[in-house]
N, CA, C and O atoms as a DFTB+ gen file, in Angstrom:
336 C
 N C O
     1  1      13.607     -38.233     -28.227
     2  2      13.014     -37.237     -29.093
     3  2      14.138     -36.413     -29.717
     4  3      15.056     -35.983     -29.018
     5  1      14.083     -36.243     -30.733
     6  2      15.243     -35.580     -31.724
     7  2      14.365     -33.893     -31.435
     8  3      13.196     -33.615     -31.701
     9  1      15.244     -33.167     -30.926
    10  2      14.800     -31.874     -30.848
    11  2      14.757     -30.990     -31.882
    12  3      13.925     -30.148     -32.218
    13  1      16.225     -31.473     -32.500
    14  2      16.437     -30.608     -34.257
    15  2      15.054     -30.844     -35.033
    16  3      14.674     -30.054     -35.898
    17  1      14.278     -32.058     -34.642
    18  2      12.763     -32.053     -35.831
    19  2      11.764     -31.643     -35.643
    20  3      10.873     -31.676     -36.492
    21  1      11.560     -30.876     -33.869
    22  2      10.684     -29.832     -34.043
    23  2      10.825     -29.200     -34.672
    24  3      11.894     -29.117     -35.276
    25  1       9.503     -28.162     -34.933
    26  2       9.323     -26.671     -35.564
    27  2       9.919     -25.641     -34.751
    28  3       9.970     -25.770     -33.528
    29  1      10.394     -24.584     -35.369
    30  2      11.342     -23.197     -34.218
    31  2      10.161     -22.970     -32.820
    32  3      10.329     -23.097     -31.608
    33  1       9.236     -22.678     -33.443
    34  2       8.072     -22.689     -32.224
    35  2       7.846     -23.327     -31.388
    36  3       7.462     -22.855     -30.317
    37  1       8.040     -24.892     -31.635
    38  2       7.496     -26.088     -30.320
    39  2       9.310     -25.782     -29.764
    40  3       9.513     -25.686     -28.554
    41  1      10.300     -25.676     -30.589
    42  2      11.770     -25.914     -30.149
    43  2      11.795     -24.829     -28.662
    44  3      12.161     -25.038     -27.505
    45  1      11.263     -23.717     -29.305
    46  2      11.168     -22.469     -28.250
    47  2      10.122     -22.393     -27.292
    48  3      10.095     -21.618     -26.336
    49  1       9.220     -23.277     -27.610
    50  2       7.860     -23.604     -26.225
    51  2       8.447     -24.504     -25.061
    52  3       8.214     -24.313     -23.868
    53  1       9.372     -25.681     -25.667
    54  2       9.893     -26.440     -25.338
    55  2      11.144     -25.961     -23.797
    56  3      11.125     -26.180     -22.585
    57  1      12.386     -25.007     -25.057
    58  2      13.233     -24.028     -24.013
    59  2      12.790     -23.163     -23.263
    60  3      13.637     -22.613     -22.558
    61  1      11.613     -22.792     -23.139
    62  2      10.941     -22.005     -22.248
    63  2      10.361     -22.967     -21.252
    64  3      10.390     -22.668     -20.058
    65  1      10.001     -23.741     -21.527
    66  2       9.519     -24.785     -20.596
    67  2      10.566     -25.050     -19.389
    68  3      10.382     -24.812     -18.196
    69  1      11.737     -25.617     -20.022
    70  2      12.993     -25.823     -19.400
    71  2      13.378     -24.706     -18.170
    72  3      13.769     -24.812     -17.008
    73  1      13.061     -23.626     -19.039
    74  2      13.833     -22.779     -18.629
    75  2      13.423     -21.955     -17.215
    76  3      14.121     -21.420     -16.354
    77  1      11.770     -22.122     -17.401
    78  2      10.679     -21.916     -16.317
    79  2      11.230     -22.984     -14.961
    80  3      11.493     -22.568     -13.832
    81  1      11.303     -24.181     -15.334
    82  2      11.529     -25.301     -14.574
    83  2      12.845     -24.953     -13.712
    84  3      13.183     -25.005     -12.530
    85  1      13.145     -24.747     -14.377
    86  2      15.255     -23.969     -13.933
    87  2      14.581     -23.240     -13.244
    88  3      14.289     -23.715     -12.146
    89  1      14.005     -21.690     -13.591
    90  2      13.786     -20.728     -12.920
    91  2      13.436     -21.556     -11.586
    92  3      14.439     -21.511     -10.873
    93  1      12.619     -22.146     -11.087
    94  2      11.129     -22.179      -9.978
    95  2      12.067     -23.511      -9.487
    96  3      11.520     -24.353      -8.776
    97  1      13.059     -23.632      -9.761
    98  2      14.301     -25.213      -9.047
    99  2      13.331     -26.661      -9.056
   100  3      13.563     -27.670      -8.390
   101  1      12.247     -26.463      -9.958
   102  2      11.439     -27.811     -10.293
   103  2      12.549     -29.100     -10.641
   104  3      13.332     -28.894     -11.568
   105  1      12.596     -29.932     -10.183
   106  2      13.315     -31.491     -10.894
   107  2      12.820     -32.071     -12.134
   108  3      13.506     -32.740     -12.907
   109  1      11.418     -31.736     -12.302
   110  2      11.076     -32.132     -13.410
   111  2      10.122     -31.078     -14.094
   112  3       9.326     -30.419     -13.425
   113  1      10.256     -30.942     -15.602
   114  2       9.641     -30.527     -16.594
   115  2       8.125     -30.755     -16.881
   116  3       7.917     -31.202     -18.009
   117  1       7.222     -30.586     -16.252
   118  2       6.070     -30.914     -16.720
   119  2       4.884     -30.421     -17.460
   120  3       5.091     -29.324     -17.980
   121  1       3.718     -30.903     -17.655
   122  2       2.875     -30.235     -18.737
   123  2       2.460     -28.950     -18.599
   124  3       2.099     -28.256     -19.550
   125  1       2.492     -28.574     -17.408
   126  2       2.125     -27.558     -16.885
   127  2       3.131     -26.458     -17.345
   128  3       2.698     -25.624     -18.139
   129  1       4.638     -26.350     -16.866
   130  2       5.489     -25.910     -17.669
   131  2       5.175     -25.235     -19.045
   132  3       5.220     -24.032     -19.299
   133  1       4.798     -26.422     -20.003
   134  2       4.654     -26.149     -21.265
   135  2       3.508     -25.352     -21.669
   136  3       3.535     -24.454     -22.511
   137  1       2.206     -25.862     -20.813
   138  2       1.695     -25.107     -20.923
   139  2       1.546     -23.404     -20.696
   140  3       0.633     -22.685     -21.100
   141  1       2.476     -23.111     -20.095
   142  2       2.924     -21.461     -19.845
   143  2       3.317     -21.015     -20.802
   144  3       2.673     -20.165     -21.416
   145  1       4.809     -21.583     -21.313
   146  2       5.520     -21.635     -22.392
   147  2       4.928     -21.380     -23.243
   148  3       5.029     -20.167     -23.431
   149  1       4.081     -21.999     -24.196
   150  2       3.303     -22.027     -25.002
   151  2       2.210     -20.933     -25.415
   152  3       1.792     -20.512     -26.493
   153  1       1.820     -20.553     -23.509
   154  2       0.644     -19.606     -23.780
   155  2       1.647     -18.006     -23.598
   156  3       1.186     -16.883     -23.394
   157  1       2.800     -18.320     -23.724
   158  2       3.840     -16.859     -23.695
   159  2       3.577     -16.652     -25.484
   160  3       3.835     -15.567     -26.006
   161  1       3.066     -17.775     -26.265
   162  2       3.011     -17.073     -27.602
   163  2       2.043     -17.019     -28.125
   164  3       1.221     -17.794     -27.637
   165  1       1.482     -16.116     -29.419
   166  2       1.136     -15.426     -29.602
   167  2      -0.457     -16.837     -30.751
   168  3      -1.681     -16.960     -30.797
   169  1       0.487     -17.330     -31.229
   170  2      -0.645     -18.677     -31.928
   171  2      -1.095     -19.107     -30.979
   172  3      -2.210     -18.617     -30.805
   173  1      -0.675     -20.179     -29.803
   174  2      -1.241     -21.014     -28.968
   175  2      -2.254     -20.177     -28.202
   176  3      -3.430     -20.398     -28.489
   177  1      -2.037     -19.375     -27.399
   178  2      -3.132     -17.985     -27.028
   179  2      -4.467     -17.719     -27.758
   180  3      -5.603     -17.752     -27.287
   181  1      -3.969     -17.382     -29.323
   182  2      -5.076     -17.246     -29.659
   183  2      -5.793     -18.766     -30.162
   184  3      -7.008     -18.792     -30.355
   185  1      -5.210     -19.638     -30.299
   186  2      -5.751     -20.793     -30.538
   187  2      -7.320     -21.079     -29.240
   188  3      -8.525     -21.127     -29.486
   189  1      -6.886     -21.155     -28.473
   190  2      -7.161     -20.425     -26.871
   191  2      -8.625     -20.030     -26.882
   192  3      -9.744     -20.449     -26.587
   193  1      -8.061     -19.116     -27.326
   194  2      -9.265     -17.910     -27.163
   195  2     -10.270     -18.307     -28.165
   196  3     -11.478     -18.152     -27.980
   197  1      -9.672     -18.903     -29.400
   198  2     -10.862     -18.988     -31.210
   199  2     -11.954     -20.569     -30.475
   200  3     -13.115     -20.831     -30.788
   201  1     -11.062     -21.345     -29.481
   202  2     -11.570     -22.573     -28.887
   203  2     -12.731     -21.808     -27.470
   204  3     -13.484     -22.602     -26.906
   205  1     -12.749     -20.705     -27.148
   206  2     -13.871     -20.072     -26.433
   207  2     -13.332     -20.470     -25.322
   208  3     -14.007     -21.431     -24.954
   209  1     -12.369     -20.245     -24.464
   210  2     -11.357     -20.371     -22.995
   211  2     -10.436     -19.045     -22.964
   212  3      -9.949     -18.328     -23.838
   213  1     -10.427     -19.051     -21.780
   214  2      -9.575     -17.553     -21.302
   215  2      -8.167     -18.327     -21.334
   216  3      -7.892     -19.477     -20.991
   217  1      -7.400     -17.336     -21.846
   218  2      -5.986     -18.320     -22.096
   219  2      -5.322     -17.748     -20.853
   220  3      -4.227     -18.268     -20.638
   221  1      -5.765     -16.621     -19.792
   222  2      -5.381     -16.172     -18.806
   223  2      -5.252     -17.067     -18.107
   224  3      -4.249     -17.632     -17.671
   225  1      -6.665     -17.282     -17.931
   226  2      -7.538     -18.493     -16.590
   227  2      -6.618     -19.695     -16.808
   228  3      -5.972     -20.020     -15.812
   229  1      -6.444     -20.374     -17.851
   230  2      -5.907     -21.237     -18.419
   231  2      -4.150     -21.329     -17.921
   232  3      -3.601     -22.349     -17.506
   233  1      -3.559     -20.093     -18.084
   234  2      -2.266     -19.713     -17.737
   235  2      -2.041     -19.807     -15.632
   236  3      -1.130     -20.141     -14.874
   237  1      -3.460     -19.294     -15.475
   238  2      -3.412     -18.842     -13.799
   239  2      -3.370     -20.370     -13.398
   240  3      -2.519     -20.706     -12.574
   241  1      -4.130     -21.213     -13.860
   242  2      -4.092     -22.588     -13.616
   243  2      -3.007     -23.205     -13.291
   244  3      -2.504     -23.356     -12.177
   245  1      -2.566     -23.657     -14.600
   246  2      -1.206     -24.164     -14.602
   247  2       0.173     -23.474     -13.912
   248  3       1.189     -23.985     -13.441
   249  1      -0.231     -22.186     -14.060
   250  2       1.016     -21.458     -12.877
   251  2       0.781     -21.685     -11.045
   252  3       1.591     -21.366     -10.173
   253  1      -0.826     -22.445     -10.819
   254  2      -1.123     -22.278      -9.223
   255  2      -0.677     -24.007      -9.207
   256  3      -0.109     -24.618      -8.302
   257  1      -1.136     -24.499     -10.488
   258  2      -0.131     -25.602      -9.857
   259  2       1.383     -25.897      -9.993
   260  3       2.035     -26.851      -9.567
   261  1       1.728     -24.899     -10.650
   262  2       3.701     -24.935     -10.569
   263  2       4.051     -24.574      -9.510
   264  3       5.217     -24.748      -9.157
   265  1       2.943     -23.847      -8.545
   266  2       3.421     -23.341      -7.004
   267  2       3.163     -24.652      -6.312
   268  3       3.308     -24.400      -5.115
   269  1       2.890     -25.779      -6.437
   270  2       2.705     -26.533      -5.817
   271  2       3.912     -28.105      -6.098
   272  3       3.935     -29.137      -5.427
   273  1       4.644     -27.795      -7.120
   274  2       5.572     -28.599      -7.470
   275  2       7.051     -28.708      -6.276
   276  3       7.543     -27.679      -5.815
   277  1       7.532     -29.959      -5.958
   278  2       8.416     -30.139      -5.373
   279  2       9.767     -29.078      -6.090
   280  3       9.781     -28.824      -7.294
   281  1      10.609     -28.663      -5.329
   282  2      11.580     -27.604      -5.404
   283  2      12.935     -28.321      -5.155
   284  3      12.956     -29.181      -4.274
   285  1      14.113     -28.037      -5.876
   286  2      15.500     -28.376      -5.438
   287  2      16.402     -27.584      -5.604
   288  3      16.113     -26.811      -6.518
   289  1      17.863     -27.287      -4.942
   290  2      18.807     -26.162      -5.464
   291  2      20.089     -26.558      -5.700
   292  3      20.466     -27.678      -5.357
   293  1      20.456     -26.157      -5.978
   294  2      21.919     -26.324      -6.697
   295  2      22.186     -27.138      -7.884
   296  3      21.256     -27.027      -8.683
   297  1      23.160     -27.953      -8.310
   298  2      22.853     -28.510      -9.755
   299  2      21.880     -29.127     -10.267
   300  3      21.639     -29.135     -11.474
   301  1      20.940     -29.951      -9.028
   302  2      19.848     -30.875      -9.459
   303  2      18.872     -29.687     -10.007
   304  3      18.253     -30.243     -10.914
   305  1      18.530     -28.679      -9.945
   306  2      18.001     -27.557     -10.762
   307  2      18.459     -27.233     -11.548
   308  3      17.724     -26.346     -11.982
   309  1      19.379     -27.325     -12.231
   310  2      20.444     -26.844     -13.125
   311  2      19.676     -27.593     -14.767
   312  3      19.522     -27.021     -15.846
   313  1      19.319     -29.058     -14.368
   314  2      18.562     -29.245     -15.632
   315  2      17.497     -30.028     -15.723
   316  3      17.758     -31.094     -16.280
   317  1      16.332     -29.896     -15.367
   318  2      15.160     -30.554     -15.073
   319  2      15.123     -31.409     -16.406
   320  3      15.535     -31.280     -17.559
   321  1      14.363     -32.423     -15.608
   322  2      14.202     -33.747     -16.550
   323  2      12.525     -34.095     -16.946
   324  3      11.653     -33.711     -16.166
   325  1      12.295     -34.563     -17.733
   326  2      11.140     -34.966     -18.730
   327  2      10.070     -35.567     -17.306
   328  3      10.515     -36.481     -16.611
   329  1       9.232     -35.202     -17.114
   330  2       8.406     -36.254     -16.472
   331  2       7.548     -37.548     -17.208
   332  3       7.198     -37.542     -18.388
   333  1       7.351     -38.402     -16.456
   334  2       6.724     -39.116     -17.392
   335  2       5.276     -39.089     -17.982
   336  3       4.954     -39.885     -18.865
C-alpha cells in the first residue's frame, strides 16, 4: 500500500492506529486499532452517529477488545505490523 496516496485523514487515522498499537505493546495493528483512530475524528464520529449508533459504544467496543490483544516489549513493540 503506497501511504503517500491516502487522503491526510485516512494517512492520520492510519498513524494513530500505529501509534495506539505502540502505545498498548500490541505486535499487530488491527481493525480495532483503526477503529479508535478514526473515531478520535471528528467526520468518522459523526458519520456514526447520522448512521443511528453511539460512536461511544462503538469506541468502548473496540477498546474492550484491544484489552484483550496479545502484548510485547521492547523493539518487537517498537513497530507493529499489518494483521491480516
Amino acid at each position: 500500500m503506497d501511504f503517500q496516496r491516502l487522503t491526510l485523514k485516512s494517512q492520520e487515522a492510519v498513524a494513530g492506529a500505529q501509534e495506539l498499537a505502540r502505545r498498548h505493546g500490541n505486535p499487530e495493528l488491527t481493525q480495532d486499532h483503526l477503529t479508535v483512530a478514526l473515531l478520535d475524528q471528528e467526520l468518522p464520529r459523526t458519520l456514526v452517529e447520522r448512521a443511528g449508533h453511539r460512536a461511544a459504544d462503538l469506541r468502548a467496543e473496540a477498546e474492550a477488545r484491544l484489552r484483550n490483544l496479545p502484548t510485547v516489549s521492547g523493539d518487537a513493540a517498537a513497530q507493529p505490523r499489518a494483521s491480516a
